[in-house]
C-alpha positions in Angstrom: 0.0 0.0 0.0 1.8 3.1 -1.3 0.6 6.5 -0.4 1.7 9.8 -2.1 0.8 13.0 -2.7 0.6 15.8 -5.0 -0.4 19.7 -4.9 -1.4 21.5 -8.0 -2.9 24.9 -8.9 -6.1 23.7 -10.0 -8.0 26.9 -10.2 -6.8 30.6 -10.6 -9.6 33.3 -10.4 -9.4 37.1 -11.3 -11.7 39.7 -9.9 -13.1 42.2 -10.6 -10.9 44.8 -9.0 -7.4 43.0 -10.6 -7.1 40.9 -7.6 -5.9 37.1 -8.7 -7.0 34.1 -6.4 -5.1 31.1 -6.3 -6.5 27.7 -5.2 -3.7 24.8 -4.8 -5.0 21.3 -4.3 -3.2 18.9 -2.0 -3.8 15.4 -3.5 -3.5 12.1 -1.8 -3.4 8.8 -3.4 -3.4 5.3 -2.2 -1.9 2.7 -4.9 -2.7 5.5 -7.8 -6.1 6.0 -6.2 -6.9 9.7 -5.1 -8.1 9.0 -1.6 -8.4 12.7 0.0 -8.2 16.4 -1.0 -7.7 19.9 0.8 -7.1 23.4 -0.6 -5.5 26.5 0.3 -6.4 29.7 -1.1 -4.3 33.1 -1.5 -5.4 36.2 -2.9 -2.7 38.3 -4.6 -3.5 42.1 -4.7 -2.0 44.2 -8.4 1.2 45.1 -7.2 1.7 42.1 -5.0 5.2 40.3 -5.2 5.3 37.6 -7.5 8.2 36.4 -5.9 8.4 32.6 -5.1 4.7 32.2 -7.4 4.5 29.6 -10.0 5.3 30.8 -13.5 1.6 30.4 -15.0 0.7 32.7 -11.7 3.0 35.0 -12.9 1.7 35.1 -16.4 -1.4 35.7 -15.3 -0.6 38.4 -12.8 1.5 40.3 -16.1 -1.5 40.2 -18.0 -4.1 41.5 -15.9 -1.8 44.1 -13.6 -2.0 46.6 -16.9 -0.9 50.0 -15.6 -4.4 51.2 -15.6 -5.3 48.3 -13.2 -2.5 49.1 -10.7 -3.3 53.2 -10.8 -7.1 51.8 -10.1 -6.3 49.9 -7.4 -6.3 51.5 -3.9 -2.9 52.3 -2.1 -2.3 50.4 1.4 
């Protein structure tokens, strides 16, 4: 009986305000079958550090943060 696990980004989301959630699934098989599932969420605000974020996270982030978005977007 083998057990491993995976994590994925299975879902990013962009709202309406240029704000980009990202869902990453934790995965956990037993002998190939998937057995259990949790999730963790972040929300990244336009002008967020992109540091340490998975390349198709940053892809997104550089095509929705236009400059018009980040002026938009309320300072801290």
């Amino acid at each position: 009986m083998a057990l491993t696990d995976e994590s994925v980004i299975d879902k990013i989301e962009v709202y309406e305000d240029g704000s980009i959630g990202v869902r990453t699934a934790t995965r956990v098989f037993r002998d190939g079958v998937r057995i259990a599932e949790t999730y963790h969420r972040q929300i990244l605000t336009p002008g967020s550090s992109l540091d340490g974020q998975p390349q198709k996270v940053v892809d997104v982030a550089n095509a929705v943060w236009t400059q018009d978005v980040l002026d938009a977007y309320p300072a801290p």
